[in-house]
C-alpha positions in Angstrom: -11.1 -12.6 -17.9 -14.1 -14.7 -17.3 -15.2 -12.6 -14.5 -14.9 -9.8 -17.0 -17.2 -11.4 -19.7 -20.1 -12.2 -16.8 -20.4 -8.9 -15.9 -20.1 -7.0 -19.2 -22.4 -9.6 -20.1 -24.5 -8.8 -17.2 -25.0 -12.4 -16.0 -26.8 -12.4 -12.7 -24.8 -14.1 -9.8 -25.7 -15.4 -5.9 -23.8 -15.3 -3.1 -21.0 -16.4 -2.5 -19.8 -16.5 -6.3 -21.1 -12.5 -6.2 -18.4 -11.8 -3.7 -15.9 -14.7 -4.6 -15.6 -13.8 -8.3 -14.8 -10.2 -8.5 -12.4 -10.4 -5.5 -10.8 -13.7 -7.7 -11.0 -11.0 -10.8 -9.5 -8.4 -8.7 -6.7 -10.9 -7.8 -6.2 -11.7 -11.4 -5.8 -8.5 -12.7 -3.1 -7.6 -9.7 -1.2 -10.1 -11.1 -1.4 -8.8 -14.6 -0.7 -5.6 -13.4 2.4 -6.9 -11.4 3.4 -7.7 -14.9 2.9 -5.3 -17.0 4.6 -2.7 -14.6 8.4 -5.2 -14.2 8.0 -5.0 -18.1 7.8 -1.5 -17.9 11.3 -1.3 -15.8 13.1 -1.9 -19.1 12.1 1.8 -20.1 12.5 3.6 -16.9 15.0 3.7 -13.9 14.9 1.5 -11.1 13.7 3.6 -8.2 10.5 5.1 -10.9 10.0 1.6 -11.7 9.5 0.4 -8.1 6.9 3.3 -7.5 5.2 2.3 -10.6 5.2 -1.4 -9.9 3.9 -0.8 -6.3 1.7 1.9 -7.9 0.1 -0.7 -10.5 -0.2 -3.3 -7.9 -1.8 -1.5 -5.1 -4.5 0.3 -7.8 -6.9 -2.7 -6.5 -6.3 -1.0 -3.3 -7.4 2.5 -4.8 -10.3 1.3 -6.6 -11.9 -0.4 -3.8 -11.1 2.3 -1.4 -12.6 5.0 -3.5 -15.5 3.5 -4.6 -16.3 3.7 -0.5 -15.4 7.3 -0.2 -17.2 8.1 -3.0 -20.5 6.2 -1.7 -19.4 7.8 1.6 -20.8 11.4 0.5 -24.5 9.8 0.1 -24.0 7.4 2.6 -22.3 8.3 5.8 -21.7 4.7 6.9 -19.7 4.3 4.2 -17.0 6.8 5.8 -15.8 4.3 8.7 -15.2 1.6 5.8 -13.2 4.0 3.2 -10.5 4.8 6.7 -10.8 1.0 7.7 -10.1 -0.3 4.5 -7.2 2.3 4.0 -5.7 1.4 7.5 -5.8 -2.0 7.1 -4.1 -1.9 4.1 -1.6 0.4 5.2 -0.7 -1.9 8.4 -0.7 -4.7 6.3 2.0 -4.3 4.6 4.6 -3.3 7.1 3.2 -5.9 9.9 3.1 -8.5 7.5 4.8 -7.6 4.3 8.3 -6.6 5.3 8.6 -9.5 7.4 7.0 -12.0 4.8 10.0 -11.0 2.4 12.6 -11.3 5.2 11.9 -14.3 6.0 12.3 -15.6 2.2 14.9 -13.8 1.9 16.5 -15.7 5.2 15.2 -19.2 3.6 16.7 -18.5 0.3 20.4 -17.1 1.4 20.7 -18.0 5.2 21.1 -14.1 5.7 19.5 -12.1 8.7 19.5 -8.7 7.4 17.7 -6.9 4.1 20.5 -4.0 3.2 18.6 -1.5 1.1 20.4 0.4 -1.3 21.2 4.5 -0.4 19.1 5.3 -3.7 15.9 3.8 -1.7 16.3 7.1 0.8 14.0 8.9 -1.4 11.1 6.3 -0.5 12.2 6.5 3.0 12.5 10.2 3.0 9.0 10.5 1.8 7.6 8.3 4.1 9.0 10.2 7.2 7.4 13.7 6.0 4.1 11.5 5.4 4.1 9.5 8.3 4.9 13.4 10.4 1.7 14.7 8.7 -0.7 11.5 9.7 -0.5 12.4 12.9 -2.0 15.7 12.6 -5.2 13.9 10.8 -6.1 12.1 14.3 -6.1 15.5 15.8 -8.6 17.3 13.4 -10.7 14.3 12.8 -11.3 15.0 9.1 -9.9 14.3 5.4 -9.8 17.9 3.2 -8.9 18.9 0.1 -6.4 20.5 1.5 -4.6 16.9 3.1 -5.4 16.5 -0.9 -3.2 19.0 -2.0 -0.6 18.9 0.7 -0.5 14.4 0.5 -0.6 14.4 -3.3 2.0 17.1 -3.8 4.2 14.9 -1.6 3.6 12.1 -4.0 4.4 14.2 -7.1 7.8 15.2 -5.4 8.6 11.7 -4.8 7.6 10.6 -8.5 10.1 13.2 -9.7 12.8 12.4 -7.6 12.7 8.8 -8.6 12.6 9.8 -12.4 15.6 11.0 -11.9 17.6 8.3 -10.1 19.7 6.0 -12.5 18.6 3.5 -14.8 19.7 -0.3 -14.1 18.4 -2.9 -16.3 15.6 -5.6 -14.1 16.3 -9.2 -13.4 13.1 -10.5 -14.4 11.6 -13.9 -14.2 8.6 -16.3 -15.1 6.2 -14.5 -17.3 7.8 -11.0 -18.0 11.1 -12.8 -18.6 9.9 -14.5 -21.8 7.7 -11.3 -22.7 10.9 -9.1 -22.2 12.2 -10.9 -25.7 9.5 -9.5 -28.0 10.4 -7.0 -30.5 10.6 -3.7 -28.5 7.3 -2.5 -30.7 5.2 -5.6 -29.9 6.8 -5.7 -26.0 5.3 -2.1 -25.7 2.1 -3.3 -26.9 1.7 -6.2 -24.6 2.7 -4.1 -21.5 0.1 -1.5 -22.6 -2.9 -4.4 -22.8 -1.5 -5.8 -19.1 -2.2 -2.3 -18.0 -5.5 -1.9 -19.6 -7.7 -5.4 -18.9 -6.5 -5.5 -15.7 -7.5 -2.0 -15.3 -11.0 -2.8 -16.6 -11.4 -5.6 -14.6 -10.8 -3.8 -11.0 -12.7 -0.8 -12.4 -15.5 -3.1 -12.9 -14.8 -5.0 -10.2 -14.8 -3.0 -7.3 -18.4 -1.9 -6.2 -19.4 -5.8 -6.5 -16.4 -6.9 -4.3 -16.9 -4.2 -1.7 -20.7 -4.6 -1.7 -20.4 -8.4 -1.3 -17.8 -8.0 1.3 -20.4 -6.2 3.4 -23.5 -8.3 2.1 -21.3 -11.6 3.5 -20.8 -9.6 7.1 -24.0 -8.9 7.6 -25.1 -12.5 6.9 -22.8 -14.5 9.3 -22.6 -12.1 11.4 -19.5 -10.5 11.1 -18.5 -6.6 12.3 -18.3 -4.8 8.8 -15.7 -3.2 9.1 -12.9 -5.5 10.5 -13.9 -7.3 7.2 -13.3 -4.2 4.8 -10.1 -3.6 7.1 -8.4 -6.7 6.7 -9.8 -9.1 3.9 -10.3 -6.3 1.2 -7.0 -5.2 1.5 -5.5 -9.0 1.9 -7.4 -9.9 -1.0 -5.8 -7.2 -3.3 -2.8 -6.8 -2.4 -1.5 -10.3 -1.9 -0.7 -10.2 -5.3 2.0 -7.5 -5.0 3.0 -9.6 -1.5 3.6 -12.7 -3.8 5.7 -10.6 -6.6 7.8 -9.2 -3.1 8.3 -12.9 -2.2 9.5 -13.9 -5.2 12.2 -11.2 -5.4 13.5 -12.2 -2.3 13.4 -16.0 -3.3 15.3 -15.2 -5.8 18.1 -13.7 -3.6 16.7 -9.8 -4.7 15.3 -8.8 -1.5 16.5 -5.3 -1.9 14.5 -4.8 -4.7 11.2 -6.9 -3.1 11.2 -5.4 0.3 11.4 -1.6 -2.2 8.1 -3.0 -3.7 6.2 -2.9 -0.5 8.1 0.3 0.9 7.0 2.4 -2.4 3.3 0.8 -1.9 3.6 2.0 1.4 4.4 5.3 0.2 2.0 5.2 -2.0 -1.1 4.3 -0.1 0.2 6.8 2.6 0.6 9.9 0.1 -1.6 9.4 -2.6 -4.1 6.9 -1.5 -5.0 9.1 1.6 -5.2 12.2 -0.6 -7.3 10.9 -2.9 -10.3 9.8 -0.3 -11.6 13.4 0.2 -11.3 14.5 -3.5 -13.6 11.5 -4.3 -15.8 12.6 -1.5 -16.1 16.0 -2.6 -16.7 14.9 -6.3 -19.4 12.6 -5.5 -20.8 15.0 -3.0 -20.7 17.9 -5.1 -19.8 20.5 -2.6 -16.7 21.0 -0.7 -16.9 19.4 2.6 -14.2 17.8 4.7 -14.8 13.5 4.8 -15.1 13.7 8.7 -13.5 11.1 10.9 -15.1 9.7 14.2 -13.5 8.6 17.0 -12.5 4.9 16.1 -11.4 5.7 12.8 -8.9 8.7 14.4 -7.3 6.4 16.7 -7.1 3.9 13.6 -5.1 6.4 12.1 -3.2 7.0 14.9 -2.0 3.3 15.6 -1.3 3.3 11.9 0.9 6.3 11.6 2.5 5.1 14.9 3.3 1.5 13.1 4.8 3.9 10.1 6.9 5.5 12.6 8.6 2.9 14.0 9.1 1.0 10.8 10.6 4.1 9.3 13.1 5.1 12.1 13.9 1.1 11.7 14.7 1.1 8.2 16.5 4.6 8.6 20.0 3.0 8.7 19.6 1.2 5.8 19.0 -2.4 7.4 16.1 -4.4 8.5 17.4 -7.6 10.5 15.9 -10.4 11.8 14.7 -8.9 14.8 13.0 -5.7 13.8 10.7 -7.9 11.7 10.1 -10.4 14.6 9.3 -7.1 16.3 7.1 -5.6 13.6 5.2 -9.1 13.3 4.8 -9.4 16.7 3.4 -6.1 17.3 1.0 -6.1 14.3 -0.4 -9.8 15.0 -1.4 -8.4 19.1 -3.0 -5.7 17.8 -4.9 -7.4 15.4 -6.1 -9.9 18.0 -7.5 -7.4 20.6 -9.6 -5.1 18.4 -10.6 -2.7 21.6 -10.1 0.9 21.7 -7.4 1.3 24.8 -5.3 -1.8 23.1 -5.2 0.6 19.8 -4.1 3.9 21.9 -1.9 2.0 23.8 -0.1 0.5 20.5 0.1 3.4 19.4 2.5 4.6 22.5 4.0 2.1 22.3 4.9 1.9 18.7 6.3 5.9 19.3 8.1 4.7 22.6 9.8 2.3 20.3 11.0 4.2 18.1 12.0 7.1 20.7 14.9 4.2 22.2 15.6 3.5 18.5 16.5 7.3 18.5 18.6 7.4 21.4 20.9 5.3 19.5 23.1 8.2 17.6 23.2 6.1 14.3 19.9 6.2 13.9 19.2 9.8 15.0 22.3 10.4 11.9 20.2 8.5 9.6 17.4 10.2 10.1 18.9 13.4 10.3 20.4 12.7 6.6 17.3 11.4 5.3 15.3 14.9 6.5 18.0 16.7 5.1 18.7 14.8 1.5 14.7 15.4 1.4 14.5 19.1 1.6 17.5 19.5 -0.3 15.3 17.3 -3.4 12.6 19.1 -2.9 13.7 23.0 -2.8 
């Protein structure tokens, strides 16, 4: 809120309070948002709610990204940071994320394995057909309308699916606990104004953050885009990382690791399909947002990560091991920031999840999780 006043009141600010503030703003309103969407899980069913509360608390995510691929269309630099900060954000939360909730999940219950529930297969359905189609964007090095089309229309069948799973009322905690006991009419209210100031606030927030960001690189130093590709998106969504820990604190980790797998699912449907829409819009002609080389192979070690993480999860189980393995994938590749480290992840992240196949449980989960999905969506 006091971020919010400064800039509506236009009150001029130096670095580093022009960077520090709006990303604190931005972490603020996550928070709100985070909020606003577990009250909202009191009106809807369980699997909608999850997609709206990952929806809510990754829009930081969206507003920050598309200010970039809209600024991309006048300025083609802009391009490498709208696909770095996308990736980043993407790898995020599987390499840290999933394992972040296991592990408090493991210090709050002893317990070495997540079990997710069979109405989480939509997610993980959804994620398999989007994680299939990534790797065809590495190959024509561009974003269109039509990945638009095609990515968002995968979102919409994954919204209606989960609308129509069934309805459990939330365990909720700390804030939304004590809201949840309003008068429906006023509880309604308050969840409406935790959606709208926060929204504000990012809105308003997002060119300054971003533009800082890359102000601060340049001045110590610092390659611009591993600083779009892993603080921006560390900076907004640990918010939704802290809501995911404290479900699994709280011996829910079913329904925190189900945040981060509908966030995923979200940045990897509607997220991507939203970058060239903003580019055309702000261009103001139809035009692919083109890809060079480093941000393809980006892409590529990031739907390779979503592959293995999928095929993983396919059984319905993530153990202690598979997010030692996830963790300790992620943090290598993050400390060798070279071109052949990123194409060799990327094999071996598919090799991975090739011997993960040749076990016949998994190649049954997957087959079911194909086939429930096609069957939803025809």
């Amino acid at each position: 809120m006091q971020w919010l006043c400064l800039r509506i009141c236009h009150v001029p600010l130096a670095q580093p309070w022009e960077t520090l503030l709006p990303g604190l703003g931005i972490f603020g309103a996550a928070f709100l948002l985070s909020w606003g969407a577990e009250l909202a899980q009191l009106e809807i069913p369980e699997s909608l709610a999850l997609a709206f509360l990952a929806l809510m608390a990754v829009l930081p995510e969206y507003a920050v990204d598309i200010y970039l691929a809209w600024t991309a269309a006048h300025d083609p630099s802009y391009t490498a940071f709208a696909a770095a900060n996308m990736t980043g954000g993407n790898r995020l939360l599987i390499g840290l994320g999933w394992p972040v909730v296991l592990l408090c999940y493991w210090l709050k219950t002893r317990r070495k394995e997540i079990t997710l529930d069979k109405g989480q297969r939509i997610e993980l359905a959804t994620l398999v057909v989007a994680t299939a189609y990534a790797f065809f964007i590495p190959l024509k090095r561009t974003l269109s309308l039509i990945d638009t089309v095609l990515l968002v229309g995968l979102f919409a069948i994954y919204l209606i699916r989960s609308s129509q799973a069934h309805h459990v009322e939330p365990e909720l905690e700390g804030p939304p606990r004590h809201l949840a006991r309003l008068p429906r009419a006023w509880r309604r209210l308050v969840t409406v104004a935790l959606f709208l100031i926060p929204g504000l606030t990012i809105f308003l927030a997002a060119e300054p953050f971003a533009e800082g960001l890359l102000d601060s690189a340049r001045g110590l130093g610092i390659e611009e885009f591993l600083l779009i590709q892993w603080l921006a998106p560390l900076a907004s969504e640990s918010p939704e990382f802290v809501v995911a820990a404290l479900f699994a604190l709280r011996g829910n980790a079913r329904a925190g690791l189900g945040t981060l797998i509908s966030s995923k699912v979200n940045q990897w449907t509607l997220l991507i399909g939203m970058l060239p829409l903003a580019y055309a819009i702000s261009g103001g002609h139809v035009v692919p947002m083109p890809l060079d080389g480093r941000q393809a192979e980006e892409i590529l070690l990031t739907a390779a990560q979503s592959l293995l993480a999928v095929v993983i999860l396919a059984n319905l189980g993530f153990g202690i091991w598979e997010g030692l393995l996830l963790a300790s994938l992620f943090s290598m590749q993050l400390l060798i920031p070279d071109p052949r480290v990123r194409i060799g992840f990327s094999i071996l992240y598919v090799v991975l999840a090739a011997a993960y196949l040749g076990n016949k449980a998994y190649r049954r989960s997957m087959r079911e999780l194909l086939k429930g999905f096609w069957t939803s969506a025809l």
